[in-house]
N, C-alpha and C positions, 0 to 999 in steps of 0.2 A: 653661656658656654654651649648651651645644648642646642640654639639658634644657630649660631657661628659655626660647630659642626655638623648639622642639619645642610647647610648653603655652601659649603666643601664639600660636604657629600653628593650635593645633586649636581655642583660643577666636576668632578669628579667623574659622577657616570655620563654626564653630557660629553663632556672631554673623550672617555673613554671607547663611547659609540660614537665619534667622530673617526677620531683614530686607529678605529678598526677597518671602519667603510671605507677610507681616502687608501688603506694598504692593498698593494695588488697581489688579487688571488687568483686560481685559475681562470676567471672571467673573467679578469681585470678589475673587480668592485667596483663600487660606481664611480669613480675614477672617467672609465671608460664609454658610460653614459651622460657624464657631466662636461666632459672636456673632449668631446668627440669622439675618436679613436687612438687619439695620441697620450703619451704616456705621462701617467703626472711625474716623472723627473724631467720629463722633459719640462714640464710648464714650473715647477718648483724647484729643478736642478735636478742635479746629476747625485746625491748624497743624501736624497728625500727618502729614501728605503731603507737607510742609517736612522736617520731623523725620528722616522714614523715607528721602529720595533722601537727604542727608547722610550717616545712619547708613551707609546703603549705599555711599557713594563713600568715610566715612571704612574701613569695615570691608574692602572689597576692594581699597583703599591697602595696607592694615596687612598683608593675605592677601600682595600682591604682594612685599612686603618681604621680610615671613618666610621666602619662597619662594626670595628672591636669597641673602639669610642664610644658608638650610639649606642652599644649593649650596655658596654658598661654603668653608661649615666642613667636607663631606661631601668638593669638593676640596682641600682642604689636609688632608685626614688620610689619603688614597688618592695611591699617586703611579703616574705613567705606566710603564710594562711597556717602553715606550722609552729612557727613561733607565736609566742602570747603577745600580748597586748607589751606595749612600752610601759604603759603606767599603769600601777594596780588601783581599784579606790579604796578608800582606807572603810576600816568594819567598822559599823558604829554600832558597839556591844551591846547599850541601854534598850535599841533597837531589835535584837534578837534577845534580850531578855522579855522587851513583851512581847512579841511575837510569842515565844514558849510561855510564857504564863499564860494568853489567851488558846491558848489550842490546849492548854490542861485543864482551864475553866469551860471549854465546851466540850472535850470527851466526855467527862460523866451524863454529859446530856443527853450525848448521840449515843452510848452506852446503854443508858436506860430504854430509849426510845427503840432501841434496836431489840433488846429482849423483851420489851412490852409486843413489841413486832412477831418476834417467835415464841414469846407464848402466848398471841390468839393463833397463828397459825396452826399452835401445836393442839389450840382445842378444838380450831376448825377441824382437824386432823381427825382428833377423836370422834367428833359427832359425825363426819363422816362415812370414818369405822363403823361406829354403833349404827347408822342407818347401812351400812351395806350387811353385816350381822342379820339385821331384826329383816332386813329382804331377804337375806337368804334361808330364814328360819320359816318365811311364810311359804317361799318357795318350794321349799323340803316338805312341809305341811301338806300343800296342794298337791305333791309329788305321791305322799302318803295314799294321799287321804284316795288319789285317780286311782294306784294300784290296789287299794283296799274295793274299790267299786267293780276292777276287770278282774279278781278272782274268782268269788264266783261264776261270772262268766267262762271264765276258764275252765274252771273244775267241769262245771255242765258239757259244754264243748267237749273235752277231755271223755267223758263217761260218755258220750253219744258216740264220740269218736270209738271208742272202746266195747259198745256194744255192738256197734256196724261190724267191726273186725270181727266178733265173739260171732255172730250170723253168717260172716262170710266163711266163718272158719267150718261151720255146721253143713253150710251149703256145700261147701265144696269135701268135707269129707261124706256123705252123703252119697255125692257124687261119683265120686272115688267108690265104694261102697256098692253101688251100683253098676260098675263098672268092670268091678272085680270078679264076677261070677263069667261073665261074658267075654271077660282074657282067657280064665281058665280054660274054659269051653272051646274055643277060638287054640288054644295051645296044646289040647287034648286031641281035639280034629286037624291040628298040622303035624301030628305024631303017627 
């Protein structure tokens, strides 16, 4: 069926572009380059112009048809990607009964093996801990031990530093001291 409207359909549009080109349109279609300058009723009659709108409305009738036809038969032998499958397979229970009995006889396995997993990690964890602890206990130590070495230093510094001010302070009142008889003097002679 789908051969037989296939071979309607391409006589159809052969017919149909024939049909078209043999009717005369502003330039006379090719009528007018096949048959010289003369008019094809004259070379097919005088009722060719009758003939030829027919020919054309029966032949792109027939095109339209074919066209619904080949959809038709092209949907009915293709089916939608939305609907399921035609035929279901049937369940064979015995078969998901062992499938679940073997995945219940290897969880406990992969269970065990999983917390054997997290608790070395959990003691890598701890040891660790205790070594970042026991480094930072030597490091506070050392921390100790450097400021206990720069006190005394300091303290000395500090008193040196404390005595230089204690002489600077002597120097310059001293100075001051010396200086005070000779304002006087100086503010008695501008009087």
């Amino acid at each position: 069926m789908g051969i037989f409207l296939t071979i309607i359909h391409v006589i159809s549009c052969l017919l149909l572009i024939l049909v078209i080109l043999l009717q005369a349109g502003r330039g006379q279609g090719l009528t007018s380059a096949a048959f010289g300058s003369g008019n094809v009723q004259s070379l097919l009659g005088t009722r060719t112009g009758d003939f030829l709108t027919k020919a054309t409305t029966v032949a792109a009738i027939c095109f339209l048809v074919t066209c619904i036809g080949l959809d038709i038969l092209e949907a009915q032998k293709s089916r939608s990607l939305l609907r399921g499958p035609g035929t279901k397979a049937p369940l064979d229970i015995e078969q998901i009964k062992k499938a679940l009995e073997k995945i219940k006889a290897e969880t406990p396995a992969k269970v065990d093996a999983a917390a054997q997993g997290v608790e070395k990690a959990a003691g890598d964890l701890k040891k660790t801990a205790a070594e970042a602890v026991d480094a930072m206990a030597v490091k506070t130590a050392e921390v100790k031990q450097a400021v206990a070495e720069q006190v005394p230093a300091v303290k000395a510094a500090a008193a040196s530093a404390a005595n230089v001010v204690k002489e600077k302070a002597v120097e310059v009142k001293q100075a001051v001291a010396a200086q005070v008889p000779a304002a006087k003097e100086t503010e008695k002679a501008a009087q």
